[in-house]
C-alpha positions in Angstrom: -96.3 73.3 -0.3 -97.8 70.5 1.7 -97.7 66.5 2.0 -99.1 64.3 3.7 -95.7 64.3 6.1 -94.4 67.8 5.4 -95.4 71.5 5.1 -92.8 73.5 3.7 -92.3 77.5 3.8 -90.4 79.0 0.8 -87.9 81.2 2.0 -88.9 84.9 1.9 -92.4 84.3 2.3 -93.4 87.8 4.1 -96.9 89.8 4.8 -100.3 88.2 3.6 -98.6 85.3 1.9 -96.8 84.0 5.2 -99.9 84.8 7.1 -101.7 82.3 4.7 -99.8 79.5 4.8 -99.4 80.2 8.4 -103.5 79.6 8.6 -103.2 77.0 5.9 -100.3 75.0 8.5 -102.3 75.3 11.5 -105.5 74.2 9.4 -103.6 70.9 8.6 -102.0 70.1 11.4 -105.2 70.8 13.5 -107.4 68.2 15.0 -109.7 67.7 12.5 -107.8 67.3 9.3 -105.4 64.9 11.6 -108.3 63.1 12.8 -109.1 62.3 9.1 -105.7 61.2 8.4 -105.5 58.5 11.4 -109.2 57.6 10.7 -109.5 57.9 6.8 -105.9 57.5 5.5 -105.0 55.0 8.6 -101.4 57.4 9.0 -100.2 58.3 12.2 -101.2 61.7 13.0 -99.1 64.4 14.1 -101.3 66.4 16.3 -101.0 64.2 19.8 -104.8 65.3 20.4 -105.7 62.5 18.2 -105.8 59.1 18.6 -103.6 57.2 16.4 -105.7 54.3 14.5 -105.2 51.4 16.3 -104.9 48.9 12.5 -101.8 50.5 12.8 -100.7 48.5 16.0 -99.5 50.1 19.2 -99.1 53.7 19.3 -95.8 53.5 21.4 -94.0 51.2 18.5 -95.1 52.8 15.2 -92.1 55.1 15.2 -89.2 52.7 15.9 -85.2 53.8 14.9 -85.2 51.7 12.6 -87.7 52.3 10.4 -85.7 55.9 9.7 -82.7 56.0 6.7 -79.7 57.5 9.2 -78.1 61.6 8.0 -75.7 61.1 5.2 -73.7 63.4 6.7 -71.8 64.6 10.2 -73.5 68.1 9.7 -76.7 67.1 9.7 -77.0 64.8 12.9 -75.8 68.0 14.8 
């Protein structure tokens, strides 16, 4: 399964299914499906081979602590 933000493996994916999503993954998180999202979708890309779109503002402040909803819980900050 894949998002815009997220690519998820379902546990006990094995043999030619892993390898495909293991294709499909590096496929979407390679340089020119990133490039489209930065250019085309103005996100921030994952991949740092791409330039992040610059309507965003600066590339160094995008991501700030703030903007992220803090772990519910003690186990998952560790």
């Amino acid at each position: 399964m894949a998002w815009l933000d997220t690519i998820n493996f379902v546990k006990g994916l094995s043999g030619r299914k892993l390898e495909a999503a293991e294709i499909f993954a590096n496929y979407f998180i390679g340089k020119e499906v990133q490039n489209r999202i930065s250019n085309e979708l103005s996100m921030v890309p994952a991949s740092k081979t791409v330039p992040v779109n610059t309507i965003l503002g600066d590339p160094d402040k995008i991501l700030n602590e703030n903007m992220f909803v803090p772990p519910m819980i003690k186990e998952a900050m560790d």
